[in-house]
C-alpha positions in Angstrom: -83.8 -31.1 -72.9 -86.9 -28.9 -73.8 -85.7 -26.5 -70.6 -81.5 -26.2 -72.0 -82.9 -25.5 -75.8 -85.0 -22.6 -74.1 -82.0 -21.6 -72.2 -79.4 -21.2 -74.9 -82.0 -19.4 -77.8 -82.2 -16.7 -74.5 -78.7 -16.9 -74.0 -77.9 -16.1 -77.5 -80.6 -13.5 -78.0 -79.3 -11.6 -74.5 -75.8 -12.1 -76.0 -76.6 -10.3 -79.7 -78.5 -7.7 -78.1 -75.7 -6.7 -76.1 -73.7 -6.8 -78.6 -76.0 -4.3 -80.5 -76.4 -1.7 -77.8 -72.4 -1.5 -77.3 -71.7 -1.3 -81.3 -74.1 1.3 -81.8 -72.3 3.4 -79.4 -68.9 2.5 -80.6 -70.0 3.6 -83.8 -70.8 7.5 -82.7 -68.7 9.5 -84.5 -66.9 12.3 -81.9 -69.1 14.4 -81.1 -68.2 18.0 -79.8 -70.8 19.6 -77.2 -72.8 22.4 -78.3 -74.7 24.9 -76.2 -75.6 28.8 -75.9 -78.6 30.9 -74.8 -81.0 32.4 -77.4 -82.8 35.7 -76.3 -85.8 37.2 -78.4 -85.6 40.9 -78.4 -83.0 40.8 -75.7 -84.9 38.7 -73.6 -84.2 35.0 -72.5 -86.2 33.1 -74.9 -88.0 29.7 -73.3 -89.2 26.9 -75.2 -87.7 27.9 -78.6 -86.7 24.7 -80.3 -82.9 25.2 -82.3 -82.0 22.8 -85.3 -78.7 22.6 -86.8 -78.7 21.1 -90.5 -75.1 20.4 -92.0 -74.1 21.9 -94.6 -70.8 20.4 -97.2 -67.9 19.4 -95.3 -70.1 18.1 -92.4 -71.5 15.0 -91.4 -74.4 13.9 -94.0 -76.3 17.0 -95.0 -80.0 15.3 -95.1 -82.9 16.3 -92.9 -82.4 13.2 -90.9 -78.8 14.6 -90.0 -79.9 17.5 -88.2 -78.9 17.7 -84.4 -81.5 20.0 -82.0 -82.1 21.7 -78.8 -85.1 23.4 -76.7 -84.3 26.4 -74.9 -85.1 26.5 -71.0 -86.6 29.2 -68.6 -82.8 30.8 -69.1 -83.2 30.6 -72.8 -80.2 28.1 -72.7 -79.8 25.5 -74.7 -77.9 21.9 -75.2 -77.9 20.3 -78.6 -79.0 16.5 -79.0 -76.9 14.7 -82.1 -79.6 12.5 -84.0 -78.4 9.7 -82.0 -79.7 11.1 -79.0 -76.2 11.9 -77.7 -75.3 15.2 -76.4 -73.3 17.4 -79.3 -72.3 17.4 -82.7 -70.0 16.3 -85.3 -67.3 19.0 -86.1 -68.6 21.1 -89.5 -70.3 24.0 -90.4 -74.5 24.0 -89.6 -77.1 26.5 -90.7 -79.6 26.8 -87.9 -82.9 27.5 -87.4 -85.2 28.2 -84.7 -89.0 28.2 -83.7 -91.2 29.2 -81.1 -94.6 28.2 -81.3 -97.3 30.3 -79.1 -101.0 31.2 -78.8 -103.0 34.1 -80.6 -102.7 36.5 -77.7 -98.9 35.5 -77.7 -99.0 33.1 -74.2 -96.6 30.4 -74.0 -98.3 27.3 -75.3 -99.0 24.4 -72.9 -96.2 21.3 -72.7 -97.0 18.9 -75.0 -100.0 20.3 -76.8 -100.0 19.9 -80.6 -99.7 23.5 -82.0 -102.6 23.1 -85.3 -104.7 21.8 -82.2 -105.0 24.5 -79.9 -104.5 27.4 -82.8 -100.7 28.3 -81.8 -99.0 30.1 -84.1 -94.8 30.7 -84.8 -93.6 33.8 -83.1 -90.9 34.4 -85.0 -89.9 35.5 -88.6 -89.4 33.2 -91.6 -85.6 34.4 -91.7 -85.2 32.0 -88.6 -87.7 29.0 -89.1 -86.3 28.4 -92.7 -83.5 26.9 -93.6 -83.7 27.9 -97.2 -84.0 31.7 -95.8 -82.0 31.2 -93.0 -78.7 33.5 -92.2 -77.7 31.7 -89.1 -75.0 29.6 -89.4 -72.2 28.4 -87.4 -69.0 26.2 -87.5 -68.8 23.4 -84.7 -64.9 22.7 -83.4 -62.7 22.2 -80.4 -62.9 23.7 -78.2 -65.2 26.5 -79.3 -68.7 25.2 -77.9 -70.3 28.1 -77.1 -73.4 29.9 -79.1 -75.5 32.8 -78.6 -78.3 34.2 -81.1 -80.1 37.6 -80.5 -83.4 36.9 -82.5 -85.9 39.2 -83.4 -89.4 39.2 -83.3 -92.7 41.2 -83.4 -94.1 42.1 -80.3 -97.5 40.5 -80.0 
């Protein structure tokens, strides 16, 4: 008797969590992919993180609705939606971008904190704000394409 009990309460409990994991995705608004390169002073740019933050007309337009990307070795990038899914709800973003490195301007090592080793942004407040920020772009089919010619001082 004890054995069934046990059985059904982890019957139930594997039947509400699946239930969770397939509603959450269900409710995912459509999501339109996102991608581009950025180059810093016509270079590919590596490791320079991009954050979209929605502006009126798009979905939310709180911090914790921004969607974001990290540039590879190309300087290409692939933006993230908050949920962790790839792209973003159709709407017009500001963007911002940020590129932490060391003193003598060397990347900074994968997963270091940047206040702990003495890293310092690379690039200019006009990018890294969003209240300064002139970047902006509006997200719709098909058009998914995005590429941003930063500058920055050489170090």
């Amino acid at each position: 008797m004890q054995s069934s009990k046990l059985a059904l309460c982890l019957l139930c409990i594997f039947g509400l969590t699946l239930s969770g994991c397939g509603s959450e995705e269900s409710n995912l608004p459509e999501l339109t992919p996102v991608k581009g390169t950025i180059t810093v002073n016509g270079d590919p740019a590596a490791g320079v993180t991009i954050i979209l933050y929605p502006q009126q007309g798009a979905a939310g337009n709180t911090p914790q609705d921004t969607a974001f990307g990290i540039s590879d070795d190309n300087g290409h990038f692939t933006i993230q939606h908050r949920s962790g899914a790839e792209g973003v709800e159709p709407g017009e973003y500001s963007v911002t971008f940020s590129k932490m490195v060391m003193p003598d301007g060397s990347p900074m090592e994968k997963g270091a904190e940047p206040a702990a080793v003495g890293a310092k942004e690379m690039l200019p407040q006009q990018y890294t704000n969003p209240q300064y920020t002139k970047e902006k772009i509006t997200v719709q089919k098909p058009q998914d394409t995005y590429d941003f010619e930063l500058k920055a001082r050489k170090t």
